[in-house]
N, CA, C and O atoms as CSV, one atom per row, in Angstrom:
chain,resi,resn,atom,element,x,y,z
A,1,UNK,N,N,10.413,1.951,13.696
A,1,UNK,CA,C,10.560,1.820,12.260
A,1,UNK,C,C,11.229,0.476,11.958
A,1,UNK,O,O,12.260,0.094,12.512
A,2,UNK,N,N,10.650,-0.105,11.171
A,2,UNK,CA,C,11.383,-1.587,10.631
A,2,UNK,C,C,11.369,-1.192,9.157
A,2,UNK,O,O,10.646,-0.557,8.389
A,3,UNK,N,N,12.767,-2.025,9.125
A,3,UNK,CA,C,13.168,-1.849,7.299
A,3,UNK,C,C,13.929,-3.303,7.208
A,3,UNK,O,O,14.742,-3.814,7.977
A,4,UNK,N,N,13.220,-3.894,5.675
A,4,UNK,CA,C,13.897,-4.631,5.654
A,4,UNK,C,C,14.143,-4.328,4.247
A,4,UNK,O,O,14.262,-3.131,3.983
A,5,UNK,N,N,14.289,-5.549,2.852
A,5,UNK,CA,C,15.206,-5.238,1.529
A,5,UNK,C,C,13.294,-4.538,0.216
A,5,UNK,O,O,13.097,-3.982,-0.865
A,6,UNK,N,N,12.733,-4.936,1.009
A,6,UNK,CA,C,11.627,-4.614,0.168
A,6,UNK,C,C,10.572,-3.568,0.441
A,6,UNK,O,O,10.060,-2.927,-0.477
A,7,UNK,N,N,10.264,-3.408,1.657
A,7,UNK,CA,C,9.097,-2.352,2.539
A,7,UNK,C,C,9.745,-2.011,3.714
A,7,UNK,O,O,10.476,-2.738,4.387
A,8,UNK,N,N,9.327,-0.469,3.987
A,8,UNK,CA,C,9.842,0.328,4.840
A,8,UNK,C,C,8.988,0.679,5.668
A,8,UNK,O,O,8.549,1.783,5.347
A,9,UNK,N,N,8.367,0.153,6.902
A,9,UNK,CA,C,7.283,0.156,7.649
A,9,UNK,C,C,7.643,1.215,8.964
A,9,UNK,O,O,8.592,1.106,9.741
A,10,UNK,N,N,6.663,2.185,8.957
A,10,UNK,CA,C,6.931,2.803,9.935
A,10,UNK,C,C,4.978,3.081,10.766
A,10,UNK,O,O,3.927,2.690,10.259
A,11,UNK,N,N,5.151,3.885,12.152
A,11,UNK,CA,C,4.162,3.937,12.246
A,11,UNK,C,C,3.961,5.301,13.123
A,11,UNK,O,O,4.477,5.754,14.144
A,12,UNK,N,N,2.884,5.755,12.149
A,12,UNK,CA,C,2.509,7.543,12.451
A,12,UNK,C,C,1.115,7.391,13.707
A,12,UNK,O,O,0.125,6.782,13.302
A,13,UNK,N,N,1.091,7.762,14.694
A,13,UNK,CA,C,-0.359,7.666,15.472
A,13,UNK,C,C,-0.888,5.880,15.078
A,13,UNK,O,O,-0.141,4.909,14.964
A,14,UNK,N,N,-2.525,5.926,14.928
A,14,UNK,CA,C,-2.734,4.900,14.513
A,14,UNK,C,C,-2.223,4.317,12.956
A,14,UNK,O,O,-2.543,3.206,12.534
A,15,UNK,N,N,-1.681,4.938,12.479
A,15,UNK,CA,C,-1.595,4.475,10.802
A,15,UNK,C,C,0.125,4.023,10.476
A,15,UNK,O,O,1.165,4.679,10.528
A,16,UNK,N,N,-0.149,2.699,10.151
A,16,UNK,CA,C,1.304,2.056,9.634
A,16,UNK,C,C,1.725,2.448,8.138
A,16,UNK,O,O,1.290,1.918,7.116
A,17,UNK,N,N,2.529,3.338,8.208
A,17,UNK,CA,C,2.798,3.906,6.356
A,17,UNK,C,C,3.945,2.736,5.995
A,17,UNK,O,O,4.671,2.135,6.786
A,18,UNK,N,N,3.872,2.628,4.699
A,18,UNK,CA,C,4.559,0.878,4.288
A,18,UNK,C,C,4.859,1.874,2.759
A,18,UNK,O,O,4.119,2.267,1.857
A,19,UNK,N,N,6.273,2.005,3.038
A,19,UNK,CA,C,6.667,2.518,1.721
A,19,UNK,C,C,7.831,1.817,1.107
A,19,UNK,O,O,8.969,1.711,1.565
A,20,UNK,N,N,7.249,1.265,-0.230
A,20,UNK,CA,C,7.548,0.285,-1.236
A,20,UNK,C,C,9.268,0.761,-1.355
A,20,UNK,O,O,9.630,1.932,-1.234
A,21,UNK,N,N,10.011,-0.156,-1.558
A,21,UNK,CA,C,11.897,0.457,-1.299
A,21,UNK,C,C,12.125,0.395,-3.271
A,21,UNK,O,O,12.905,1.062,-3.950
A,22,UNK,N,N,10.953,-0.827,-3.797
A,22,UNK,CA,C,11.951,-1.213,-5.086
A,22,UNK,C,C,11.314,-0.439,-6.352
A,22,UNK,O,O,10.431,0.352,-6.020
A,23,UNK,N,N,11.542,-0.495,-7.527
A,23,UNK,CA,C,11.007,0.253,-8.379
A,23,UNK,C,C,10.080,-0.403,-9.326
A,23,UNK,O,O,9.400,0.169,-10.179
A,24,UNK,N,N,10.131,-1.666,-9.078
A,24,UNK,CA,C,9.460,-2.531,-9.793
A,24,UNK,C,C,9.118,-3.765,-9.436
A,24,UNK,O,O,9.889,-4.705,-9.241
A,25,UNK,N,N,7.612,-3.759,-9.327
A,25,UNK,CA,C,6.958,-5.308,-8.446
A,25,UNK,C,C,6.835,-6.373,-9.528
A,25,UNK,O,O,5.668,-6.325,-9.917
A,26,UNK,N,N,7.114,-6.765,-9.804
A,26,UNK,CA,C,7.170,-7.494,-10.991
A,26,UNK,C,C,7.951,-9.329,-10.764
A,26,UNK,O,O,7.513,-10.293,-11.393
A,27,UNK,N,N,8.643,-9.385,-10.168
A,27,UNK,CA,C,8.951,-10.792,-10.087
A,27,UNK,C,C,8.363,-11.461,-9.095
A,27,UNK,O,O,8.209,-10.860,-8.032
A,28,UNK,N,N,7.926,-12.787,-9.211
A,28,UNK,CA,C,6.883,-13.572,-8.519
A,28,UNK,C,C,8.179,-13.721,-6.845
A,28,UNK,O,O,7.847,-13.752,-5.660
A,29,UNK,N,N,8.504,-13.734,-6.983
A,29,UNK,CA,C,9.587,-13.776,-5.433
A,29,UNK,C,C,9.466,-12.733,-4.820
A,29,UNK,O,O,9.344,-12.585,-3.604
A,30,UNK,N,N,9.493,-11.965,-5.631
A,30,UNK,CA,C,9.490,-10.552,-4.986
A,30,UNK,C,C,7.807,-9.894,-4.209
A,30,UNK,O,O,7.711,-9.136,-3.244
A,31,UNK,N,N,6.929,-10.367,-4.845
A,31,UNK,CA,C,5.772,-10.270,-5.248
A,31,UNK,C,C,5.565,-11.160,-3.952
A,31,UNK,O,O,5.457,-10.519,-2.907
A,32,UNK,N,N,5.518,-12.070,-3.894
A,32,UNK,CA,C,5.082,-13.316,-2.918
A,32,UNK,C,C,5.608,-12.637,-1.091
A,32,UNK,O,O,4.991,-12.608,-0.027
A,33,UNK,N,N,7.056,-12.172,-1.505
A,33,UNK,CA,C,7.518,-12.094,-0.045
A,33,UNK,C,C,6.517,-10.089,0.560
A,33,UNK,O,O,6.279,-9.617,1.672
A,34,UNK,N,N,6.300,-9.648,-0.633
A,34,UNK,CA,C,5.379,-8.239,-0.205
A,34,UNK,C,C,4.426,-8.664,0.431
A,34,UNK,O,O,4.312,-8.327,1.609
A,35,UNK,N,N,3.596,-9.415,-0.098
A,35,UNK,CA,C,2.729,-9.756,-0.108
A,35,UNK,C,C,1.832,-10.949,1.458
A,35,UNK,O,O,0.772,-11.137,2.055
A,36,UNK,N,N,3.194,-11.375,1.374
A,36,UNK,CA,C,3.315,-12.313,3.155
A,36,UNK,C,C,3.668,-10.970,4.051
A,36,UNK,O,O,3.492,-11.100,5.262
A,37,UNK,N,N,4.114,-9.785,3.611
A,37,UNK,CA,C,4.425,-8.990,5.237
A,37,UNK,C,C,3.449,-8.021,5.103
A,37,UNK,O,O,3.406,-7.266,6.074
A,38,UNK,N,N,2.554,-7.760,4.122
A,38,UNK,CA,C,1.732,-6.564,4.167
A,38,UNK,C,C,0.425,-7.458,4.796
A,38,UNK,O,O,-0.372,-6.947,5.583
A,39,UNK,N,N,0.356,-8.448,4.469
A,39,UNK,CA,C,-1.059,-9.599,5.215
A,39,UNK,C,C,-0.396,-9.645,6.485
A,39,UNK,O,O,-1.146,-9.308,7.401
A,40,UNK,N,N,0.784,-9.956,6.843
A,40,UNK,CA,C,1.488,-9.967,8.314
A,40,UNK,C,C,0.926,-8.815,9.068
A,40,UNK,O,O,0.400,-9.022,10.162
A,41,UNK,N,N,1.007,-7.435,8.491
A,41,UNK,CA,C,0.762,-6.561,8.976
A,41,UNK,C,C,-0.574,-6.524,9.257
A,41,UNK,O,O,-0.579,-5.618,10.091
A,42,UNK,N,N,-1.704,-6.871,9.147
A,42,UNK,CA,C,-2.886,-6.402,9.253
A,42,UNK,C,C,-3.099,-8.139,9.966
A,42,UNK,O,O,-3.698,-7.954,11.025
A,43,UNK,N,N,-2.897,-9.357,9.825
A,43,UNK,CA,C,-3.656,-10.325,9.966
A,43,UNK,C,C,-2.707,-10.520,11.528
A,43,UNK,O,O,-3.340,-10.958,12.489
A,44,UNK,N,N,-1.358,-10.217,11.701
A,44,UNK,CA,C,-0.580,-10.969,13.006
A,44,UNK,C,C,-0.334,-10.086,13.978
A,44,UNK,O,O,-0.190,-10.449,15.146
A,45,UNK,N,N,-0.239,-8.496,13.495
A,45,UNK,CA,C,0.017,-7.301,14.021
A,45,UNK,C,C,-1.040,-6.172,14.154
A,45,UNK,O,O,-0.908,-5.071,14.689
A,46,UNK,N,N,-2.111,-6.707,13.545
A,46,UNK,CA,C,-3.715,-6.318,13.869
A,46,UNK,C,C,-3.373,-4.695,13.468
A,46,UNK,O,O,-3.581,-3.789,14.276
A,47,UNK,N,N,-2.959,-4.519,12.450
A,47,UNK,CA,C,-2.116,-3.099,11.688
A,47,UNK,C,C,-3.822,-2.905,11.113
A,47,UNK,O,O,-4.232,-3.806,10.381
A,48,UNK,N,N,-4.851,-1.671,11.464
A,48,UNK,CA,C,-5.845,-1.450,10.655
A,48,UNK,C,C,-6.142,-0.891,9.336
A,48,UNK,O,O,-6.945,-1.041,8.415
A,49,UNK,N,N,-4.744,0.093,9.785
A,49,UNK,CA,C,-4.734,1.286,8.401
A,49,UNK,C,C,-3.655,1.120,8.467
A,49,UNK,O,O,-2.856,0.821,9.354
A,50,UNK,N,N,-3.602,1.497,6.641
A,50,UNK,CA,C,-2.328,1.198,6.048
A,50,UNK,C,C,-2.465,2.071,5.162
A,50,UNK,O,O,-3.472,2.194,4.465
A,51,UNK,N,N,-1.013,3.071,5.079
A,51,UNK,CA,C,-0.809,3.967,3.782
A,51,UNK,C,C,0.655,3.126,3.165
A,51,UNK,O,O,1.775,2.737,3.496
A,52,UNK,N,N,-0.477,3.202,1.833
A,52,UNK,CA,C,1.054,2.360,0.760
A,52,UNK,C,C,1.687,3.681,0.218
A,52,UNK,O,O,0.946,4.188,-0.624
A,53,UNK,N,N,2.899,4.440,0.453
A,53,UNK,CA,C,3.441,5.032,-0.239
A,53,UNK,C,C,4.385,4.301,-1.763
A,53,UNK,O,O,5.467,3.719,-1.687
A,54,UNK,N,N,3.806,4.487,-2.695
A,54,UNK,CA,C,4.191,3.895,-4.031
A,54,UNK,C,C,5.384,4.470,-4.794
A,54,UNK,O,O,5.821,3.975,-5.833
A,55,UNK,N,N,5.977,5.783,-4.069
A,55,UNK,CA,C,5.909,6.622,-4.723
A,55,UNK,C,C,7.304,6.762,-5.760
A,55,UNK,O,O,7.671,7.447,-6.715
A,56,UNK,N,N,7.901,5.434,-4.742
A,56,UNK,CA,C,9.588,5.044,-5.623
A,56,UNK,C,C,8.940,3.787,-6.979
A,56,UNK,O,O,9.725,3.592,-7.907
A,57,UNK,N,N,7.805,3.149,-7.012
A,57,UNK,CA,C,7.397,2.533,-8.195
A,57,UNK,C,C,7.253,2.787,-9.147
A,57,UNK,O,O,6.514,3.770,-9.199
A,58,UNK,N,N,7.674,2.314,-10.467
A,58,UNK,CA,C,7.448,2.642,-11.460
A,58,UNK,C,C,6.369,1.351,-12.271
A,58,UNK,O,O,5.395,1.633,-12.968
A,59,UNK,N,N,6.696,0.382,-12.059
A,59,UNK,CA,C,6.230,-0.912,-12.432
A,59,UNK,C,C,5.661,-1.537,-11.715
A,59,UNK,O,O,5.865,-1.247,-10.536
A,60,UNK,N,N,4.525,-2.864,-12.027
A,60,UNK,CA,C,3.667,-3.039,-11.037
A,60,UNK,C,C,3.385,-4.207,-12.032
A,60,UNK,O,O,3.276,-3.794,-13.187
A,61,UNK,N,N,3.212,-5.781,-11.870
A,61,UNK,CA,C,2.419,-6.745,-12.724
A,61,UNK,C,C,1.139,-6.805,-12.183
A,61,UNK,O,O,0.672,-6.038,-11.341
A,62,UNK,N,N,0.420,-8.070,-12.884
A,62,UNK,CA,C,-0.906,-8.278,-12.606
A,62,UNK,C,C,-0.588,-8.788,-10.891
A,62,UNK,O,O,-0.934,-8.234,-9.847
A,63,UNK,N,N,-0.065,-9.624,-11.036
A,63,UNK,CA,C,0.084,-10.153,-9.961
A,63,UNK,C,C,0.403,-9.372,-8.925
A,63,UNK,O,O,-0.327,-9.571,-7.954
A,64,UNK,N,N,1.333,-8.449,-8.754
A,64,UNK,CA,C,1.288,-7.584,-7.950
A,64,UNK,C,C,0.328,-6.813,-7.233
A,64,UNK,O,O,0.190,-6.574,-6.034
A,65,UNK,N,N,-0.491,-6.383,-8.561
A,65,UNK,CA,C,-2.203,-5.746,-8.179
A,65,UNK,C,C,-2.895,-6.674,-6.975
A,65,UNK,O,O,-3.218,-6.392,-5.821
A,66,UNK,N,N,-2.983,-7.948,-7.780
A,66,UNK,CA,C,-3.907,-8.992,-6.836
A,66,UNK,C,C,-3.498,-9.037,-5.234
A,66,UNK,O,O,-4.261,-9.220,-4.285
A,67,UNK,N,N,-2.284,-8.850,-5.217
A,67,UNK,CA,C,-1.650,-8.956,-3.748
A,67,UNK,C,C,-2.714,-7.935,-2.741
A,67,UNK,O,O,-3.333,-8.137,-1.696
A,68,UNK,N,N,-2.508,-6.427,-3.921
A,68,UNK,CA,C,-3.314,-5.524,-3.096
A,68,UNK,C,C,-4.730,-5.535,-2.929
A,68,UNK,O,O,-5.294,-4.820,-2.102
A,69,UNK,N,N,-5.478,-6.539,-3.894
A,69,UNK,CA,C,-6.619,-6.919,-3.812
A,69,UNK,C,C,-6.748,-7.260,-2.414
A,69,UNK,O,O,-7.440,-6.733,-1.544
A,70,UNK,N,N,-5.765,-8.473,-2.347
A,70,UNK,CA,C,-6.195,-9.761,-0.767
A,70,UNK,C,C,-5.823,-8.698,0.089
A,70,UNK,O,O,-6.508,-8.721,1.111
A,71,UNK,N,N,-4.999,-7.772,0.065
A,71,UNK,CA,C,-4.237,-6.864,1.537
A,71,UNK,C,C,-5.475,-6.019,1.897
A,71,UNK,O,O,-5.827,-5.743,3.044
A,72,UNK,N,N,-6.141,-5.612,0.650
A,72,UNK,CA,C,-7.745,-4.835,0.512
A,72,UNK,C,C,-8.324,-5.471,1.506
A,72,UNK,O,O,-8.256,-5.304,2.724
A,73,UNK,N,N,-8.873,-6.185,0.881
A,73,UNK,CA,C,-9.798,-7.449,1.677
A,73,UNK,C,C,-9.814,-7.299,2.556
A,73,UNK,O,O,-10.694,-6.650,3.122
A,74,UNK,N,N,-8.278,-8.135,3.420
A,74,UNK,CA,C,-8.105,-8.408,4.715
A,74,UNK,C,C,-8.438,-6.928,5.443
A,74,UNK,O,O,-9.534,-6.887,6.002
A,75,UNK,N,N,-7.760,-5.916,5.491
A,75,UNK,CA,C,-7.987,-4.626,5.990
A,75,UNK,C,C,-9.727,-4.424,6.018
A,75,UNK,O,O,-10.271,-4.103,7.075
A,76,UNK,N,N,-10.549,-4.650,4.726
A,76,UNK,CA,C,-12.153,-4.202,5.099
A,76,UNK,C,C,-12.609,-5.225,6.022
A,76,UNK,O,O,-13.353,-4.721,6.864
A,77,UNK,N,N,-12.439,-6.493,6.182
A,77,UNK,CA,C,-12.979,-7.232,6.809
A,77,UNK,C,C,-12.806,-6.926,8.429
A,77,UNK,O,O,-13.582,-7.023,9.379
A,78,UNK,N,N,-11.172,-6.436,8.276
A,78,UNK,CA,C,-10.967,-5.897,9.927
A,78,UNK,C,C,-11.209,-4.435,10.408
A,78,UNK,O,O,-10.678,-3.738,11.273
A,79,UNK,N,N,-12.401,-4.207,9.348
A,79,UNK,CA,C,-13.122,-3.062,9.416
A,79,UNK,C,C,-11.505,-1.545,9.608
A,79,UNK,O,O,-11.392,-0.723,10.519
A,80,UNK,N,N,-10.705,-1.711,8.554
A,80,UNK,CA,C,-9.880,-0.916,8.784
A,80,UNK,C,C,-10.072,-0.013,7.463
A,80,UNK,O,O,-11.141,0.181,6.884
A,81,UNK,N,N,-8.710,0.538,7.085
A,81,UNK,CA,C,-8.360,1.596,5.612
A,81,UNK,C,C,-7.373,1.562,5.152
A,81,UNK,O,O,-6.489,2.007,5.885
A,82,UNK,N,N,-7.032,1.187,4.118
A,82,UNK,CA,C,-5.747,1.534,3.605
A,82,UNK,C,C,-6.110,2.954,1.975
A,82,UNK,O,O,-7.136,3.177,1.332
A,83,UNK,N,N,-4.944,3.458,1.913
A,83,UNK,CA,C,-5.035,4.737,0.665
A,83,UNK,C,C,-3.571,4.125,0.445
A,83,UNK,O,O,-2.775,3.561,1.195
A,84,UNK,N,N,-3.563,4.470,-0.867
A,84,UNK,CA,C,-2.544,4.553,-1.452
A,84,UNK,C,C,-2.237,5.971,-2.118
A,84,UNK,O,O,-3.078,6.692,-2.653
A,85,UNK,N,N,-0.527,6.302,-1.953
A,85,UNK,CA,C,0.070,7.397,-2.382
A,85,UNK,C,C,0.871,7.584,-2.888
A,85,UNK,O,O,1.709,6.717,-2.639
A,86,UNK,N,N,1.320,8.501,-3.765
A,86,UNK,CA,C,2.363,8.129,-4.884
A,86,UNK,C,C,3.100,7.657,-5.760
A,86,UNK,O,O,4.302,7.407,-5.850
A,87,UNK,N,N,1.663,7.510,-6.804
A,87,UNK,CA,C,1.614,6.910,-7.743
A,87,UNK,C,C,1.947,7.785,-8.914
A,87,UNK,O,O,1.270,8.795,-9.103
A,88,UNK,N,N,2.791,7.521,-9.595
A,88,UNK,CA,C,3.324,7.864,-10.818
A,88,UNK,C,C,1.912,8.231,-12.264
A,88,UNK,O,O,0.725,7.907,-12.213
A,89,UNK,N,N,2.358,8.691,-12.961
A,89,UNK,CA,C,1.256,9.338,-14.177
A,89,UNK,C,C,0.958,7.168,-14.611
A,89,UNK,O,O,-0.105,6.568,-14.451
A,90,UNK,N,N,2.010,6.686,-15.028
A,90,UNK,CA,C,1.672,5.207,-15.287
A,90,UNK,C,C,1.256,4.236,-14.410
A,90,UNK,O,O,0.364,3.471,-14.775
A,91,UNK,N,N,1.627,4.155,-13.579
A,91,UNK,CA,C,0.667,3.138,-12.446
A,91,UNK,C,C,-0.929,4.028,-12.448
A,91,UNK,O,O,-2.013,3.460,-12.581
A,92,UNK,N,N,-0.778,5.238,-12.303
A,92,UNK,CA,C,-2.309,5.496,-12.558
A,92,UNK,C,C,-3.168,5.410,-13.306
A,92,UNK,O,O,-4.356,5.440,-12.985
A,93,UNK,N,N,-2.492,5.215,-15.105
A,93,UNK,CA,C,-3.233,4.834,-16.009
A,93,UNK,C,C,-3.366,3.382,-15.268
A,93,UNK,O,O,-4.516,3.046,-14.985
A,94,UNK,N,N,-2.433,2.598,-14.967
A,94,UNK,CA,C,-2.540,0.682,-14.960
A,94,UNK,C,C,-3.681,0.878,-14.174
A,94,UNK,O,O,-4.728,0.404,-14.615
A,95,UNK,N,N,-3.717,1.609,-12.862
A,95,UNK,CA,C,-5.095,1.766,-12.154
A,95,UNK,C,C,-6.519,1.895,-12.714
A,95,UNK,O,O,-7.586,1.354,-12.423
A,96,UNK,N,N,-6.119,2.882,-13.696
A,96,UNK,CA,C,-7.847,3.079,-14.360
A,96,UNK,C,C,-8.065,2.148,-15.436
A,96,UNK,O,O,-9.217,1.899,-15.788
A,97,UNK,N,N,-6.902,1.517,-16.088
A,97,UNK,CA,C,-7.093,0.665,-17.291
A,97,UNK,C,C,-7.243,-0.433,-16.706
A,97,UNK,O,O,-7.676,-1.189,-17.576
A,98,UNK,N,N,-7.108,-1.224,-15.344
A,98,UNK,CA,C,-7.899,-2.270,-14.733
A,98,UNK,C,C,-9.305,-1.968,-13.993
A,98,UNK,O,O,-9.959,-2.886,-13.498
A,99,UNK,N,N,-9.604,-1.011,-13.965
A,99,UNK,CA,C,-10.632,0.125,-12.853
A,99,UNK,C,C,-10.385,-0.272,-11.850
A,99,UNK,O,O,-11.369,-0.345,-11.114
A,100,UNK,N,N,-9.206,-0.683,-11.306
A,100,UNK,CA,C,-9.332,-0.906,-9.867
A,100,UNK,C,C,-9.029,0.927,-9.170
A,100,UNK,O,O,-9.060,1.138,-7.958
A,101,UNK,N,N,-8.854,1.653,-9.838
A,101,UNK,CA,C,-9.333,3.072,-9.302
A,101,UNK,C,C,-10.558,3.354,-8.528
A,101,UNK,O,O,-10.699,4.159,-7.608
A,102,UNK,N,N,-11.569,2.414,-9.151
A,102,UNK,CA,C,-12.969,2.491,-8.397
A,102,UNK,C,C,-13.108,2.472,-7.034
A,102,UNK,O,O,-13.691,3.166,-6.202
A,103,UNK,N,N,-11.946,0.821,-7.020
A,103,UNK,CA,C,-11.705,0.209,-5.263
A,103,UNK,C,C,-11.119,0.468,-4.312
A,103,UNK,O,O,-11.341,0.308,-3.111
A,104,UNK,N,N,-9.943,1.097,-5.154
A,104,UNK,CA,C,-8.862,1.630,-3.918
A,104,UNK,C,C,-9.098,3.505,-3.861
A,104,UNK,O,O,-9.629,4.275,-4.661
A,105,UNK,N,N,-8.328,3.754,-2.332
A,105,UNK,CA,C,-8.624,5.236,-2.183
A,105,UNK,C,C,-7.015,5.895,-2.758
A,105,UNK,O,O,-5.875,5.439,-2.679
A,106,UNK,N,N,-7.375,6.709,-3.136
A,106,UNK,CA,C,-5.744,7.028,-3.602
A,106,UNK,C,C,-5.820,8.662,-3.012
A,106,UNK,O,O,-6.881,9.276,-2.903
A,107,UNK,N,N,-4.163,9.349,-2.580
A,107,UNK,CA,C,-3.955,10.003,-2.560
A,107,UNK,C,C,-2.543,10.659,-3.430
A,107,UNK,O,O,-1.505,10.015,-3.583
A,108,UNK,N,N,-2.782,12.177,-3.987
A,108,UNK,CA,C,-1.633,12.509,-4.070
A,108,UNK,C,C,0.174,13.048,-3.349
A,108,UNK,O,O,1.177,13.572,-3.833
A,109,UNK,N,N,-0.252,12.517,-1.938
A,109,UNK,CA,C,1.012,12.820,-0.934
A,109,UNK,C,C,0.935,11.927,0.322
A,109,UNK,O,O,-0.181,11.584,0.713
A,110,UNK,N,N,1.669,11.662,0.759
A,110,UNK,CA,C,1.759,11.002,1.997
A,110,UNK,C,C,0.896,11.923,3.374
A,110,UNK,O,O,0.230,11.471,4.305
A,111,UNK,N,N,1.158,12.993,3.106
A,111,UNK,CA,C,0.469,14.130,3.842
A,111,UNK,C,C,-1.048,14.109,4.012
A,111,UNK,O,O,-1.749,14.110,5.023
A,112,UNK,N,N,-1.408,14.084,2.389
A,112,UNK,CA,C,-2.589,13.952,2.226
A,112,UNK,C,C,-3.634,12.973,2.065
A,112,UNK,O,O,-4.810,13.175,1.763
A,113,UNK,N,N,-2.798,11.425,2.411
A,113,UNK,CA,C,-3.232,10.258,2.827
A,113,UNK,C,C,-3.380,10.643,4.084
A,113,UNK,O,O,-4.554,11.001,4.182
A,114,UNK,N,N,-2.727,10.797,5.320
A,114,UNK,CA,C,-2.625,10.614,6.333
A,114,UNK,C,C,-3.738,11.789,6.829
A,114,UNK,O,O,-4.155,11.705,7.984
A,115,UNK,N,N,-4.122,12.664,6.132
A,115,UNK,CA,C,-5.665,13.508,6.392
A,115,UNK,C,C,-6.754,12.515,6.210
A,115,UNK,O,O,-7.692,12.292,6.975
A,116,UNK,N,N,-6.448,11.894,4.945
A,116,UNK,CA,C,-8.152,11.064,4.645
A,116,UNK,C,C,-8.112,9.635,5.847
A,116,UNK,O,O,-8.983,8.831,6.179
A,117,UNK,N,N,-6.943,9.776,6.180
A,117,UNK,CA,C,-7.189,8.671,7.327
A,117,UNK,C,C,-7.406,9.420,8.628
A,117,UNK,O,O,-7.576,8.736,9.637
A,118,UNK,N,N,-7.419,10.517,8.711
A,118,UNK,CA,C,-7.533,11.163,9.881
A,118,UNK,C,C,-6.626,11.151,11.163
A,118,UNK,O,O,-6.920,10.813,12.310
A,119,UNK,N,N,-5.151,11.728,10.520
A,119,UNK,CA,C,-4.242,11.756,11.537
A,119,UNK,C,C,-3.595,13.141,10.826
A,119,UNK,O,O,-3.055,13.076,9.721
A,120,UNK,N,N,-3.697,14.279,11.507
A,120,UNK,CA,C,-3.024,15.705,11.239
A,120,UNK,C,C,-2.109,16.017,12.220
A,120,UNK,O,O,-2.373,16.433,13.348
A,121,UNK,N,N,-0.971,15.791,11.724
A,121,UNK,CA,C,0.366,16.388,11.770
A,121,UNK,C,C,0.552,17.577,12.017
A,121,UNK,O,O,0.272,18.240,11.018
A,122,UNK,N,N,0.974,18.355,13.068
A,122,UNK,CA,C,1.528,19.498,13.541
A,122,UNK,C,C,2.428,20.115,12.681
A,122,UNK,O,O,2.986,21.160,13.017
């Protein structure tokens, strides 16, 4: 398990769960340094699947989104998966009111991410 002041990275079987520490992604510093360790994770540490637990977020900018765009990306290209979980009633509207609901897989539990990625827990 690694923790540092922003993401809490741990790793279940094959799947690295990356659960968000702050309540609000919103400042470009903040935003920038997520954003260098969640690409770290998949581009330096060859991390395939990734569950974003969201579930301490309340807030989220544009910019923030885009991060998860490129983290998207990188993960399909390395033929991997990421789901996201625990998302609040408002990040889920921000989800459907950008439709990026379409793109990303979402779950309602950490539990039940870690099924659609196919790792069941005893």
């Amino acid at each position: 398990m690694t923790q540092n002041a922003r993401l809490l990275v741990q790793t279940l079987k094959d799947v690295t769960v990356v659960t968000f520490q702050d309540s609000a992604i919103v400042d470009a510093q903040v935003i920038e340094k997520v954003g260098q360790e969640l690409n770290a994770l998949v581009e330096k540490q060859d991390r395939r699947k990734l569950l974003l637990d969201m579930s301490r977020v309340t807030h989220l900018s544009s910019a923030a989104l885009s991060v998860l765009l490129v983290v998207r990306q990188h993960i399909e290209k390395a033929n991997g998966m990421l789901v996201i979980c625990g998302l609040g009633k408002d990040l889920q509207k921000l989800f459907k009111l950008t439709s990026l609901h379409k793109i990303f897989t979402f779950a309602a539990s950490e539990q039940e991410a870690l099924e659609k990625m196919g790792v069941i827990l005893a």
